[in-house]
C-alpha positions in Angstrom: 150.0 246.2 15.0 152.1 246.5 18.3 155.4 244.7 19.3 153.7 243.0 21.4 151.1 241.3 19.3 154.2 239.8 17.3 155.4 238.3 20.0 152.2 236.7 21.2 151.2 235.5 17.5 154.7 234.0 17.2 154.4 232.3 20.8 151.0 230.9 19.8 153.0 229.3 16.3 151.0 232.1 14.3 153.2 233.3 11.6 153.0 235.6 8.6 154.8 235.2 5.0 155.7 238.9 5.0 156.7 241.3 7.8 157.0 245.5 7.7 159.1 246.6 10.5 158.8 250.3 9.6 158.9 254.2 11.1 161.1 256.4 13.2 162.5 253.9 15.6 165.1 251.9 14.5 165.5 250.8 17.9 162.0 248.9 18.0 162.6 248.1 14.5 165.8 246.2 15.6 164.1 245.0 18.6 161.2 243.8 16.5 163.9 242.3 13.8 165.6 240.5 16.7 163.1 238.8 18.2 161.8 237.2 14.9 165.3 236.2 14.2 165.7 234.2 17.3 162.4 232.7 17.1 161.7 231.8 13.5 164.0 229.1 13.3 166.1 227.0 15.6 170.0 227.6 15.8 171.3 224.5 13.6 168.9 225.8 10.8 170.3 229.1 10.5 173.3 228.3 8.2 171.3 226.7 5.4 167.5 228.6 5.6 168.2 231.7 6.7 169.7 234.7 4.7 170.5 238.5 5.6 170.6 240.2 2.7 171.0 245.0 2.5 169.2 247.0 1.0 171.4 248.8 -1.2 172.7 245.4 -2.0 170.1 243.6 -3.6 167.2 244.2 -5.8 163.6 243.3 -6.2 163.7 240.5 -8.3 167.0 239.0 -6.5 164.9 238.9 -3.5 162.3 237.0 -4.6 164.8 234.3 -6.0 165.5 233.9 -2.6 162.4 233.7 -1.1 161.8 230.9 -3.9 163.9 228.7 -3.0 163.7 225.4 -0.6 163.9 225.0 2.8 166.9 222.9 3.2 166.2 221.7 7.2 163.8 224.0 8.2 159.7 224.0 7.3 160.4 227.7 6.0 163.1 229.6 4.9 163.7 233.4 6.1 165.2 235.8 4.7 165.7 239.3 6.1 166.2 242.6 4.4 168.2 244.7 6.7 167.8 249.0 5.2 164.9 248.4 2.8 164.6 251.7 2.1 167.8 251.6 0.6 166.1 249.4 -2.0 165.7 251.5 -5.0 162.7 249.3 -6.6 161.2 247.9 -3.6 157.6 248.9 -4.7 158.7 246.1 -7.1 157.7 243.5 -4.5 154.2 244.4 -4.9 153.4 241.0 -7.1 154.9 239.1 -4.5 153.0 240.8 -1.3 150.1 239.9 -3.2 151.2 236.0 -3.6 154.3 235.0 -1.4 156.2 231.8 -1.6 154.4 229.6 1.1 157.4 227.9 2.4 159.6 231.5 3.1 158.9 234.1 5.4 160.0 237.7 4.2 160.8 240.4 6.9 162.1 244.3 6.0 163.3 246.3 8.3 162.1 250.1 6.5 164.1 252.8 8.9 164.2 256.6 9.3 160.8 257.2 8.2 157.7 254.6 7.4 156.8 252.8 3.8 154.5 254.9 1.8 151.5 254.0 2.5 149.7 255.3 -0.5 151.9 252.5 -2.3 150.0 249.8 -3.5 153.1 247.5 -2.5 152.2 248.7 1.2 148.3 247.7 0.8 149.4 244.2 -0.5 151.5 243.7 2.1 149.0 245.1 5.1 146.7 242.4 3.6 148.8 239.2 3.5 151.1 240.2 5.9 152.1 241.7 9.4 152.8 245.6 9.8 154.4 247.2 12.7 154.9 251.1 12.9 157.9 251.7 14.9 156.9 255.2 15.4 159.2 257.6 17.9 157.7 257.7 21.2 155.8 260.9 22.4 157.4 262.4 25.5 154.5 261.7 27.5 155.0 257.9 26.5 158.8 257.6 27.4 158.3 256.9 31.2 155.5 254.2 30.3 157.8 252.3 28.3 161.2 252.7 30.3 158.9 251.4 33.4 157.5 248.2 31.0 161.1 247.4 29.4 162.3 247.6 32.9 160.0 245.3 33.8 160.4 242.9 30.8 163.9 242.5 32.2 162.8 241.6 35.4 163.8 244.6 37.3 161.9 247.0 40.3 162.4 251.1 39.4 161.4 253.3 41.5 159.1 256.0 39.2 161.8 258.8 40.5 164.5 257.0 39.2 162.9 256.5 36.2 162.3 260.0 35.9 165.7 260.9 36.9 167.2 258.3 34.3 165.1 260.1 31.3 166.1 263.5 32.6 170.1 262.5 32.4 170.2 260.3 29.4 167.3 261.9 27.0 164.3 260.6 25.6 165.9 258.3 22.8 165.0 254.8 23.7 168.6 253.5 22.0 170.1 255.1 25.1 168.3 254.0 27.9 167.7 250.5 26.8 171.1 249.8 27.0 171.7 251.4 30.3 168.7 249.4 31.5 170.3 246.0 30.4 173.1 247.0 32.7 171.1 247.4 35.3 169.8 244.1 34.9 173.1 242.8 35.4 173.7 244.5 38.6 170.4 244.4 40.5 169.4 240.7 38.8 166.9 240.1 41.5 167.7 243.1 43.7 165.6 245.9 45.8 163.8 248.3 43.2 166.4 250.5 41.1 166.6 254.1 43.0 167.7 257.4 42.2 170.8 257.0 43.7 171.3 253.6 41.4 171.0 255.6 38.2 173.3 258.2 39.3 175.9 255.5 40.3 175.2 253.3 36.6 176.3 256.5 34.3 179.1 257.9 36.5 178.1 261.0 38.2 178.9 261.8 41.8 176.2 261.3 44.6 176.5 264.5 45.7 177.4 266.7 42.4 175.0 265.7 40.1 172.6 267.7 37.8 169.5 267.1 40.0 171.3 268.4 43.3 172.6 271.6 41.0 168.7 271.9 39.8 167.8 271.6 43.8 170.4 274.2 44.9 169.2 276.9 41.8 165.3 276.4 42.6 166.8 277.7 46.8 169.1 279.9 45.6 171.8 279.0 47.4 174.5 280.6 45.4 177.7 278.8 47.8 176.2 275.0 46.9 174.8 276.0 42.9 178.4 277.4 42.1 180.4 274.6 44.1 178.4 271.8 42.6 179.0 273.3 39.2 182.5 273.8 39.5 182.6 270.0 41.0 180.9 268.7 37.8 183.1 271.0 34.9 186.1 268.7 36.7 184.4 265.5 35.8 186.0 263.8 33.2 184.7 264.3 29.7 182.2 267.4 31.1 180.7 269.5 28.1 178.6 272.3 29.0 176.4 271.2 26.1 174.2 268.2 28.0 173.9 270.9 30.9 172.5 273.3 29.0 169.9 271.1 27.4 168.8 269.9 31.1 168.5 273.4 32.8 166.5 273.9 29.5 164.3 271.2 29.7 163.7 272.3 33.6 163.0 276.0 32.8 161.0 275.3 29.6 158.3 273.1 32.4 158.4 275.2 35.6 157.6 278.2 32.5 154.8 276.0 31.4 153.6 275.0 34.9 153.7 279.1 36.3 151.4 280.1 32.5 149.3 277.3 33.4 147.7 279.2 36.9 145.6 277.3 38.9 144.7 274.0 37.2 144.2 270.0 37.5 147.5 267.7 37.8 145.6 266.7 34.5 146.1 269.4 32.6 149.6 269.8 33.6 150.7 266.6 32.7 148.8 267.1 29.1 150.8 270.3 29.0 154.6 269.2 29.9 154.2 265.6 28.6 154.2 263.4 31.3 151.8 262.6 33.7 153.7 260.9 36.3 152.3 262.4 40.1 156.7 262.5 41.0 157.1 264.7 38.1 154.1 266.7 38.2 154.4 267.8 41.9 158.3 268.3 41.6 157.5 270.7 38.5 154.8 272.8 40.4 156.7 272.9 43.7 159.7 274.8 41.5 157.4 277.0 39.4 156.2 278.5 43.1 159.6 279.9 43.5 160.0 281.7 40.2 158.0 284.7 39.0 157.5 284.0 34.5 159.7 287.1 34.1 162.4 285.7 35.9 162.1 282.3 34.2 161.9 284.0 30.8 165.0 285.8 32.0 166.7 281.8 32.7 166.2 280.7 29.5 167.2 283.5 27.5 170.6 283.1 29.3 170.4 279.2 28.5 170.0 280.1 24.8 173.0 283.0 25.4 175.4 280.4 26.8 174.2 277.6 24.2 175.4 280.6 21.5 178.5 280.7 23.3 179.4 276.9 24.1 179.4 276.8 20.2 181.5 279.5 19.8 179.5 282.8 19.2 181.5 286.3 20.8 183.3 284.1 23.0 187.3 283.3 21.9 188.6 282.1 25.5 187.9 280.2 28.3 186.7 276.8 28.5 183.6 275.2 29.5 184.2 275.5 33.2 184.3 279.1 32.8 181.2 279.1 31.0 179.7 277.0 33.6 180.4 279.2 36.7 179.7 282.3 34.3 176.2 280.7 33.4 174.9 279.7 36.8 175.9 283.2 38.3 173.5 284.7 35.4 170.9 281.8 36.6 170.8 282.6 39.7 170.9 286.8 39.4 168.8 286.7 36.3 167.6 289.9 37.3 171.3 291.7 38.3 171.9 290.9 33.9 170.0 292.2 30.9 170.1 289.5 28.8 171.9 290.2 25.4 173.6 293.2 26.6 177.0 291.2 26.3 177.4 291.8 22.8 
């Protein structure tokens, strides 16, 4: 079942005695585990009929004592188990799954990877209780939900600046939340969130920025690439590493988009994992200005200088050096055999 049927049962006063918040997500999962903890019981019952209790610090049958006993103010008592699958005999529950205590309301929070579901713990608690897969979002699905949290916090984003806030931060959903609640607190009913708002929230100047270097690459204008990477290596805390990854990311699509040929915006979006028009169009307008050699050529220098930023046949320097180095191979990809700096 979805987040946001647990929300709605809970809203409507539907509740279940036992909750699996399981999978890949421990964001959701925490999401998921927050809401129920501020809607299961009021504030002033908290201290007497609610209890957090750890996985690796508790057992089966300790557990259950605790779902046993009585509500002191409340009409339930909830207890929360915080890292089940740190619980070493949490199969152990599978008597209780199959007949919970009717005043208490049990909620795990499984993280890293789901429950085993061939358990018979899992099938008693799928049929008496309430499951919810936190599984890790699909790329395609990342823009979809960024747009929907944004809107749960009552904020406009334009789709480009949801695009450009994926493309700077990454895909992990424990990242961008966070960056989207601070947003909320800037633009609290505001315009829509641009570009330029996203580049202002996480520090980076208006004018050097990853998405202006990407711009001056795909022209090949080699006075603006290497002056907006030497701009950027000055930025406090730069590492080449993040760069690397998004000039990646970039190649890897327009190299998808060029295979491809003539096709449907459909079938491009299946193929690159995101079927957003902004994105689609901004990939195939780049792939028309690269030949595949010459983008195969890109991201064998990206893997080069990724070799490099870690320390492979390179003693001196520093990460501004290996910007300016890397961007001159990007944009002369074909001046450079790849590899022949060994």
């Amino acid at each position: 079942m979805s987040f946001d049927q647990l929300k709605r049962d809970i809203k409507g006063g539907l509740t279940y005695p036992v909750y699996l918040l399981h999978g890949e997500e421990s964001y959701l999962i925490d999401e998921a585990a927050d809401f129920l903890e501020r809607h299961l019981l009021q504030e002033h019952e908290k201290a007497f009929d609610q209890q957090i209790l750890y996985g690796m610090d508790c057992n089966a049958r300790y557990v259950v004592e605790q779902l046993q006993l009585f509500p002191m103010l409340a009409s339930r008592r909830v207890v929360f188990v915080r890292e089940a699958q740190q619980m070493e005999d949490l199969k152990e529950l599978e008597s209780y799954f199959n007949r919970p205590a009717p005043g208490s309301i049990l909620i795990l929070s499984h993280k890293g990877k789901s429950m085993d579901k061939r358990l018979k713990a899992y099938d008693a608690i799928k049929k008496n209780g309430f499951v919810f897969a936190a599984d890790k979002l699909k790329d395609k699905d990342v823009l979809p939900w960024l747009m929907k949290a944004a809107s749960d916090l009552k904020l406009k984003i334009d789709p480009d600046a949801g695009e450009a806030m994926i493309e700077l931060i990454g895909e992990e959903i424990s990242l961008l939340y966070p960056e989207l609640t601070k947003l909320a607190v800037n633009h609290a009913g505001g315009n829509a969130i641009s570009k330029t708002d996203i580049l202002d929230l996480i520090g980076l100047s208006r004018e050097y920025n990853v998405f202006e270097l990407q711009n001056a690459l795909e022209s090949g204008n080699v006075t603006k690439t290497l002056s907006i990477g030497a701009r950027m290596a000055e930025q406090k805390g730069y590492s080449i590493i993040p760069l690397i990854a998004l000039l990646a990311g970039f190649y890897t699509r327009i190299y998808i988009v060029k295979s491809l040929g003539p096709t449907s915006d459909n079938a491009i979006g299946e193929a690159i994992g995101n079927k957003s028009p902004f994105f689609i169009n901004k990939n195939k307008e780049a792939a028309r200005k690269y030949s595949l050699d010459t983008i195969e050529k890109c991201i064998g220098w990206l893997h080069v200088y990724d070799m490099k930023s870690k320390g492979w046949q390179y003693s001196g320097g520093d990460d501004r050096a290996l910007t300016i180095e890397l961007l001159d191979r990007l944009l002369f990809p074909d001046n450079y055999p790849v590899f022949a700096e060994n």
